[in-house]
ROSE-4610 file (N, C-alpha, C; in Angstrom, 1 decimal, always signed):
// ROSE-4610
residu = [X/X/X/X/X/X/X/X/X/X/X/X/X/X/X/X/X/X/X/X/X/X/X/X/X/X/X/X/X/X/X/X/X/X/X/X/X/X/X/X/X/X/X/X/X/X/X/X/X/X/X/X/X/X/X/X/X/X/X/X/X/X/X/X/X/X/X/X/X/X/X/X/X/X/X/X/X/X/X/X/X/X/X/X/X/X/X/X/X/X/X/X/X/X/X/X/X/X/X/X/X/X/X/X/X/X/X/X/X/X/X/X/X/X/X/X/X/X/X/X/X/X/X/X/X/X/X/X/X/X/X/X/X/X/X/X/X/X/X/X/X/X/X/X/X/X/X/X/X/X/X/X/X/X/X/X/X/X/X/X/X/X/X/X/X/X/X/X/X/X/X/X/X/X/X/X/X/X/X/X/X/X/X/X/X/X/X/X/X/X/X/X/X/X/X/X/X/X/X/X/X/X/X/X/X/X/X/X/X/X/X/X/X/X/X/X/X/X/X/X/X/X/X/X/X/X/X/X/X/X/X/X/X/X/X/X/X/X/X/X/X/X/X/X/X/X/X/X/X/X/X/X/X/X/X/X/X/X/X/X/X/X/X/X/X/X/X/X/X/X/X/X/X/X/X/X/X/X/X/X/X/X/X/X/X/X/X/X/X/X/X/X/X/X/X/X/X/X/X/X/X/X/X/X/X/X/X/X/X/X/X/X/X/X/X/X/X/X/X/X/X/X/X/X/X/X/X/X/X/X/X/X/X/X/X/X/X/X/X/X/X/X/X/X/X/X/X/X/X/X/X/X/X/X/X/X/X/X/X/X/X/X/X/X/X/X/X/X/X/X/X/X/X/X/X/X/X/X/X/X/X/X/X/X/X/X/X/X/X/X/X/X/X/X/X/X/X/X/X/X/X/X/X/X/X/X/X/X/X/X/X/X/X/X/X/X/X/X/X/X/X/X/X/X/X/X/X/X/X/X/X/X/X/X/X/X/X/X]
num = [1/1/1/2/2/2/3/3/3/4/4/4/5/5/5/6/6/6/7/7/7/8/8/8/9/9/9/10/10/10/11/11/11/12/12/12/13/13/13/14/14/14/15/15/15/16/16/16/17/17/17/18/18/18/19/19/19/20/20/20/21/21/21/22/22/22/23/23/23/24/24/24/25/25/25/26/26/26/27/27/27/28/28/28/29/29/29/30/30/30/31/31/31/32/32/32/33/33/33/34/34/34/35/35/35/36/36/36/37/37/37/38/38/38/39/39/39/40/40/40/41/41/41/42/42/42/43/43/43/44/44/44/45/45/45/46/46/46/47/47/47/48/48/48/49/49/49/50/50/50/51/51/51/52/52/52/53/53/53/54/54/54/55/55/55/56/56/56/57/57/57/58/58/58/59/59/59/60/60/60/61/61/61/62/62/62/63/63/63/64/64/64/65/65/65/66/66/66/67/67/67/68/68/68/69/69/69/70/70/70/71/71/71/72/72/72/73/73/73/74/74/74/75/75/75/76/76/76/77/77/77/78/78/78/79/79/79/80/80/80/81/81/81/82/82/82/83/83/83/84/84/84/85/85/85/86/86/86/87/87/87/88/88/88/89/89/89/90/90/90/91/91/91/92/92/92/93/93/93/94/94/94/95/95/95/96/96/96/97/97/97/98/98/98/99/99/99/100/100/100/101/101/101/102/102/102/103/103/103/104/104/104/105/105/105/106/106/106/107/107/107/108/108/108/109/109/109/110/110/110/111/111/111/112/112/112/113/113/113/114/114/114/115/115/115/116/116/116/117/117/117/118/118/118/119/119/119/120/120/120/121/121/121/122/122/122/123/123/123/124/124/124/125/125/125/126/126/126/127/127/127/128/128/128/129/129/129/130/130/130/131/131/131/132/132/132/133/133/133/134/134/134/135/135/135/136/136/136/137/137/137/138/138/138/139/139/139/140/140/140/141/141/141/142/142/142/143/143/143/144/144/144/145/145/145/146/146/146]
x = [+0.5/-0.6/-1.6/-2.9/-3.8/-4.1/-4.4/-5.0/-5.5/-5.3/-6.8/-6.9/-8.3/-8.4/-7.6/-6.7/-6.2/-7.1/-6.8/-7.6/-6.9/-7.8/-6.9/-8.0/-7.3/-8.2/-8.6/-10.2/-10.5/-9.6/-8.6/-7.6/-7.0/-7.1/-6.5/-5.2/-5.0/-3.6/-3.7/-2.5/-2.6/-3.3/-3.6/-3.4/-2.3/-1.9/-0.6/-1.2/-0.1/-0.5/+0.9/+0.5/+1.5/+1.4/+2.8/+2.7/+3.5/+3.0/+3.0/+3.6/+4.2/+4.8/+5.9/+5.7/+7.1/+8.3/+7.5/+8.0/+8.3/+9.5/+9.4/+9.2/+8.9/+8.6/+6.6/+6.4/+4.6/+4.7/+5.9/+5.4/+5.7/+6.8/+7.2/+5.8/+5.3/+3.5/+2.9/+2.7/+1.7/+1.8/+3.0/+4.0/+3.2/+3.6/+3.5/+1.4/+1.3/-0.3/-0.6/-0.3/-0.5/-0.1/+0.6/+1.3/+0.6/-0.1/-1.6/-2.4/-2.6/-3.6/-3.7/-2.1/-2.2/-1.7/-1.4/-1.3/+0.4/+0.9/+1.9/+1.9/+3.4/+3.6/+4.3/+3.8/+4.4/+5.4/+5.0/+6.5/+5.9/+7.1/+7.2/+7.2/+7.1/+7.5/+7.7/+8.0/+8.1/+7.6/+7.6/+6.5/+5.4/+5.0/+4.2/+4.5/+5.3/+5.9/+6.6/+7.5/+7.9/+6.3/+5.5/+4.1/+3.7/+3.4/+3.0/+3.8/+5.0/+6.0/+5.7/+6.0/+6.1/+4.5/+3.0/+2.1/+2.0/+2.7/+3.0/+4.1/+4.8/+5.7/+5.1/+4.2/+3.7/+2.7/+1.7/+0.1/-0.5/-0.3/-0.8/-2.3/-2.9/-4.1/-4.7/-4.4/-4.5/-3.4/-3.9/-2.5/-3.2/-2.1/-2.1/-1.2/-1.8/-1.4/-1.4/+0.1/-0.1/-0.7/-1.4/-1.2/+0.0/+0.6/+1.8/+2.7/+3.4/+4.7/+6.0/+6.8/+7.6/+7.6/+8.0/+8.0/+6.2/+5.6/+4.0/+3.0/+2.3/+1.6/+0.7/-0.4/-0.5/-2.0/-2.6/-3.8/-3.7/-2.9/-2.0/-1.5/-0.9/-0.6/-1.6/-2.5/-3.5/-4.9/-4.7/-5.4/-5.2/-3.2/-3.1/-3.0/-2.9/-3.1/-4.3/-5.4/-6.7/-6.9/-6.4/-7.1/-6.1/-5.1/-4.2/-5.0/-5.5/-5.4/-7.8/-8.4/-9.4/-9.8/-9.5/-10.2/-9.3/-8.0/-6.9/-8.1/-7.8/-8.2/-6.8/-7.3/-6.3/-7.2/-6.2/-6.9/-5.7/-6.4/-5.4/-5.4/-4.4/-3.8/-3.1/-3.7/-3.3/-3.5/-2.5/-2.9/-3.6/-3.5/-3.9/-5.7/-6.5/-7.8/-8.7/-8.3/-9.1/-10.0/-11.4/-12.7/-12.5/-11.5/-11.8/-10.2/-9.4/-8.7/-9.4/-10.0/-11.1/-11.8/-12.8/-13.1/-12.7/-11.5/-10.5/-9.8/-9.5/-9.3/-10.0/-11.0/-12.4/-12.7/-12.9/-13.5/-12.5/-10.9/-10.1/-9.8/-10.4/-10.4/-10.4/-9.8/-9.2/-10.7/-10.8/-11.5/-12.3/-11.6/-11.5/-10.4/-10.9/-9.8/-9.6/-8.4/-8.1/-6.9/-7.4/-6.8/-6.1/-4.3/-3.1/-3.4/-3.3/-2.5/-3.0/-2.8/-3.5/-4.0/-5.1/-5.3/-5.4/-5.2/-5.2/-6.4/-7.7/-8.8/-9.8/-9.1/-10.0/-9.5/-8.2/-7.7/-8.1/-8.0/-8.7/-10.1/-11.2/-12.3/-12.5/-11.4/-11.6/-11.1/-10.2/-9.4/-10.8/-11.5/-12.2/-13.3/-14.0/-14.6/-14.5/-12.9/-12.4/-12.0/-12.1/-11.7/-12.6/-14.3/-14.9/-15.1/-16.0/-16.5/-14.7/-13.9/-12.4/-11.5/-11.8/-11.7/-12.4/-11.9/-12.3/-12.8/-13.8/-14.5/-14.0/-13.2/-13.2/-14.2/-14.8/-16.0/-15.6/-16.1/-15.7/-15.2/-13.9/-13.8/-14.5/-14.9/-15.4/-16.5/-17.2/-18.7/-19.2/-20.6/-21.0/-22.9/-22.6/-23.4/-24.9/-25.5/-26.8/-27.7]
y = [+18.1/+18.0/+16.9/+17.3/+16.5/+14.5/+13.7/+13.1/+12.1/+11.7/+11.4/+9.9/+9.3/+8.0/+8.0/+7.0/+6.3/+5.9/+6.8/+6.7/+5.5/+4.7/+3.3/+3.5/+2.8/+2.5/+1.3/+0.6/-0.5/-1.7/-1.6/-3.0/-3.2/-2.1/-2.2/-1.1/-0.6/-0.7/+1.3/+1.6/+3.3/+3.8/+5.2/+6.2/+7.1/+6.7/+7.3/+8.7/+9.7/+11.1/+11.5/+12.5/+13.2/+14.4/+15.0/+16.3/+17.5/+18.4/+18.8/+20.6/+21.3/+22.7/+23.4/+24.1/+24.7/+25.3/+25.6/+25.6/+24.0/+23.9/+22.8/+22.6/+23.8/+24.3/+23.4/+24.3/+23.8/+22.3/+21.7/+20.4/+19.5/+19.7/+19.2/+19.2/+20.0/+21.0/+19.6/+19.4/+19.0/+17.1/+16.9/+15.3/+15.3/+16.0/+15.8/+15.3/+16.4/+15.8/+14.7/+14.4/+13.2/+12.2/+12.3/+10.8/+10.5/+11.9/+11.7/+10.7/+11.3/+10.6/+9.2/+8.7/+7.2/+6.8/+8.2/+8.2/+8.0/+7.4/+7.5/+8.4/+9.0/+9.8/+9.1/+8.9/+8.3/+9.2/+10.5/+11.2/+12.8/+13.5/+15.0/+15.5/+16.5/+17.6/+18.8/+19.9/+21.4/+22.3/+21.5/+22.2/+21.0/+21.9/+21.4/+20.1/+20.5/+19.4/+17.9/+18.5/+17.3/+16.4/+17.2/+16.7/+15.5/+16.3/+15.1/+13.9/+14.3/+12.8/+12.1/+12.9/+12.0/+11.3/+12.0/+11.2/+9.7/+9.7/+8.7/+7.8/+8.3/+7.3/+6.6/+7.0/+6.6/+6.7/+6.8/+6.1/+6.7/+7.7/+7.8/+8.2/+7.9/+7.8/+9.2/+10.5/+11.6/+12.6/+13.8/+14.6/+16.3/+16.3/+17.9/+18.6/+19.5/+20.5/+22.0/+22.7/+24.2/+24.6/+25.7/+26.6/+27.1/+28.0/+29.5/+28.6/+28.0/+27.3/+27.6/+27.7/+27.8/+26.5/+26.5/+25.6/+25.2/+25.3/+24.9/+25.6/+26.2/+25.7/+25.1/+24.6/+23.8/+23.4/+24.5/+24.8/+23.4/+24.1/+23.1/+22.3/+21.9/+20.5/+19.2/+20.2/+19.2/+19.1/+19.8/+19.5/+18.6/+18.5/+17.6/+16.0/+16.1/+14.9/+14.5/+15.4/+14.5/+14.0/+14.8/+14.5/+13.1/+12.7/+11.2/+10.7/+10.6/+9.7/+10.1/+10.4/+11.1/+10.3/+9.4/+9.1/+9.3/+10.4/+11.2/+11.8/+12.0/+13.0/+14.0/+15.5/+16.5/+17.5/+17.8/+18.7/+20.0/+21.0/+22.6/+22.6/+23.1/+23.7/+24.9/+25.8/+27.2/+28.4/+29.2/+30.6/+31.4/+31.3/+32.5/+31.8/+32.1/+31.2/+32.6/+33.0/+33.9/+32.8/+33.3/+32.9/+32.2/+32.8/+32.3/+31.5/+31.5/+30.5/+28.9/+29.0/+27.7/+27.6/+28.6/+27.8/+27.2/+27.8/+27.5/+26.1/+25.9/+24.6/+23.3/+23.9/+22.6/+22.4/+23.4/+23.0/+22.1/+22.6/+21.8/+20.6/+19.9/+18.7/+18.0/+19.4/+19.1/+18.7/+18.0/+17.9/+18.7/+19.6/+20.1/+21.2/+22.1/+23.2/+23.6/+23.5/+24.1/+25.2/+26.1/+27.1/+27.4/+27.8/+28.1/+28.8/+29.0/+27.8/+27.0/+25.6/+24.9/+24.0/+24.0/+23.3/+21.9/+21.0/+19.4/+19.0/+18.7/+19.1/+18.7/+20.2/+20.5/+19.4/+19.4/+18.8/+17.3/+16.7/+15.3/+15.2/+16.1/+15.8/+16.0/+16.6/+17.3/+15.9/+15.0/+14.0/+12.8/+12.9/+11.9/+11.8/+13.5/+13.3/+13.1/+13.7/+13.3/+12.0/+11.4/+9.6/+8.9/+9.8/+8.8/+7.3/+6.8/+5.1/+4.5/+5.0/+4.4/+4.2/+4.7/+5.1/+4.4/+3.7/+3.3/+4.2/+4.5/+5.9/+5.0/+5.2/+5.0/+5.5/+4.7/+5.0/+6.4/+6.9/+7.8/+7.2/+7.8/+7.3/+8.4/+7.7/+8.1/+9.1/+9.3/+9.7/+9.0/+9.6/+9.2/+8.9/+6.9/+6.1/+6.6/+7.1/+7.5/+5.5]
z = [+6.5/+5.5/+5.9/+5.6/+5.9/+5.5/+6.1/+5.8/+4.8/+3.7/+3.2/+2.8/+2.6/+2.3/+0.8/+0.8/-0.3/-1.3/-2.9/-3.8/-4.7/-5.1/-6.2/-7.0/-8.5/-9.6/-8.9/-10.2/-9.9/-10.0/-10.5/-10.4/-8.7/-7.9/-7.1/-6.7/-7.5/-8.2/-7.5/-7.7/-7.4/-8.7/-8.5/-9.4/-9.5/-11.5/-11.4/-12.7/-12.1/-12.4/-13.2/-14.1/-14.9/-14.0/-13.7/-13.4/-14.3/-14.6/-15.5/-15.1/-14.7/-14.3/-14.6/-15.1/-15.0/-13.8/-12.8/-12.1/-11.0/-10.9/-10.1/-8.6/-7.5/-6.6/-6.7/-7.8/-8.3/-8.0/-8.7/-9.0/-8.1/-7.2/-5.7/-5.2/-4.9/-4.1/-4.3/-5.5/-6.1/-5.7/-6.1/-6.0/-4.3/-3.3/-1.9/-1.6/-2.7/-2.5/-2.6/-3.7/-4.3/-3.6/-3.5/-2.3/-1.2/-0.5/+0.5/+0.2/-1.0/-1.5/-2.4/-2.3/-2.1/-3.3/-4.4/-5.8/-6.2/-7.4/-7.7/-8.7/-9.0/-9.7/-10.9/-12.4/-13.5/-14.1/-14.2/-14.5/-14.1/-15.0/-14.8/-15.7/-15.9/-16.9/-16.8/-17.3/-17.3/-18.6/-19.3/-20.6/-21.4/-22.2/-22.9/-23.6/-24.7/-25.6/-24.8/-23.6/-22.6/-22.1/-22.1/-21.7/-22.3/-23.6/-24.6/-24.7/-24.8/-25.1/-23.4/-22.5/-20.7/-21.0/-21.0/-22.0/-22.4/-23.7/-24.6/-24.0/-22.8/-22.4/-21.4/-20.3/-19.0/-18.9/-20.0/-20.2/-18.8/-18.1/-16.7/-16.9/-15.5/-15.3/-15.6/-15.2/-15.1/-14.7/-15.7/-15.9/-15.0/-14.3/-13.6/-14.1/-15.5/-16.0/-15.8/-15.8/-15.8/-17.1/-17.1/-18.4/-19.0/-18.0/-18.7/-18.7/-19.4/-19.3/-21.2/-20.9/-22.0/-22.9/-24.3/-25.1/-25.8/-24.8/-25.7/-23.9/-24.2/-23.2/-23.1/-21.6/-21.0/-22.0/-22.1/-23.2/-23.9/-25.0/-26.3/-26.5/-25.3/-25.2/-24.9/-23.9/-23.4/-24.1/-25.2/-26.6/-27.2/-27.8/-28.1/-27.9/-26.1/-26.0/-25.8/-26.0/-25.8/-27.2/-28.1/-29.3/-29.9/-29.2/-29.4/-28.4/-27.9/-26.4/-26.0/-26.5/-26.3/-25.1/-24.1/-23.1/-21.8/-22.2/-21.3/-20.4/-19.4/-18.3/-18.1/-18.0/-17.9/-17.0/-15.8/-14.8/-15.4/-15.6/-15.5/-14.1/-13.8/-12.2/-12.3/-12.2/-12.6/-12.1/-11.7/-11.0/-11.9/-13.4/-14.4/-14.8/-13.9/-13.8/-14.1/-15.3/-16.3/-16.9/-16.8/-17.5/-18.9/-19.8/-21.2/-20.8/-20.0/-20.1/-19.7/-18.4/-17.9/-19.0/-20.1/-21.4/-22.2/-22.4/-23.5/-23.5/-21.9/-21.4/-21.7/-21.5/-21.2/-22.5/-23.5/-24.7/-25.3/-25.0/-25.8/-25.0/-24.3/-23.9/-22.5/-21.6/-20.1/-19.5/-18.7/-18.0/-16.4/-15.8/-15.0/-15.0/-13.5/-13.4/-11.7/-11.3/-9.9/-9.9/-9.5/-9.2/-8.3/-8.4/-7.5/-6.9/-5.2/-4.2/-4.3/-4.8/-4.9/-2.9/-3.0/-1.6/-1.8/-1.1/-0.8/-1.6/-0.1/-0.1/-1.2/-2.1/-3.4/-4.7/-4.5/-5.5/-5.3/-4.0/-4.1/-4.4/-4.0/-4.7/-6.6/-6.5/-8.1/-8.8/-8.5/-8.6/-8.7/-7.5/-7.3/-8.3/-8.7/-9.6/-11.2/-11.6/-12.5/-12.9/-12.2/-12.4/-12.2/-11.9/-11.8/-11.2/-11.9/-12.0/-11.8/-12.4/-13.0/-11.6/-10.0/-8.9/-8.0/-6.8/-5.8/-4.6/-5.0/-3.5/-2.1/-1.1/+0.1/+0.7/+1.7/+2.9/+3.5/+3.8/+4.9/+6.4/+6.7/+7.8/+9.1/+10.1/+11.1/+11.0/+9.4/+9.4/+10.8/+10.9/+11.5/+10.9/+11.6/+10.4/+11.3/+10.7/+11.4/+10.6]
């Protein structure tokens, strides 16, 4: 796996992520990225409802949510925790990346959307832009400084 410059909040500190899948294959995928990218992982889950409560337990920086999952999905859950939490960041990560699902998503709170297989890559810029000001941009390594 690729690369990447280590992303930290401004304290210094990692960025810690909820992962959120039903499948745990997804969520291994997803864990391995993140650790590229310099991030810790605050917990896990496999549905919705485990969402909200892992949420409320591990205050994490930003959550990588499935949609289709049993018990609540990813939608609904990450409705409900924006509307506890309204300054949550929630990325859907989803193969079912139907149009009115990406709506449905965003209106209800999530911030962003990457679509299964998920690539490295995309998910770190999507990360980068999702966190904003709240993120330490690393220089580019080995640009080249004109």
């Amino acid at each position: 796996m690729a690369q990447f410059a280590a992303l930290h909040r401004k304290d210094n500190k990692s960025v810690r992520y909820l992962v959120v899948d039903d499948s745990v294959f997804a969520r291994k995928n997803l864990i391995k990225m993140i650790e590229t990218f310099g991030g810790e992982v605050a917990g896990e889950a496999g549905d919705g409802l485990t969402a909200i409560a892992e949420f409320n337990r591990t205050k994490p920086d930003i959550v990588l949510m499935d949609i289709t999952m049993p018990q609540m999905e990813g939608i609904e859950a990450a409705e409900r925790i924006v509307r506890q939490h309204p300054q949550a960041r929630v990325v859907m990560v989803s193969s079912v990346g139907y149009q009115e699902n990406i709506v449905a998503a965003l209106q209800k709170g999530a911030r962003h959307f990457v679509q299964k297989p998920v690539k490295a890559d995309v998910l770190y810029e999507v990360i980068r832009y999702v966190m904003g000001d709240d993120v330490l941009v690393p220089q580019a390594v080995g640009a080249g400084a004109q």
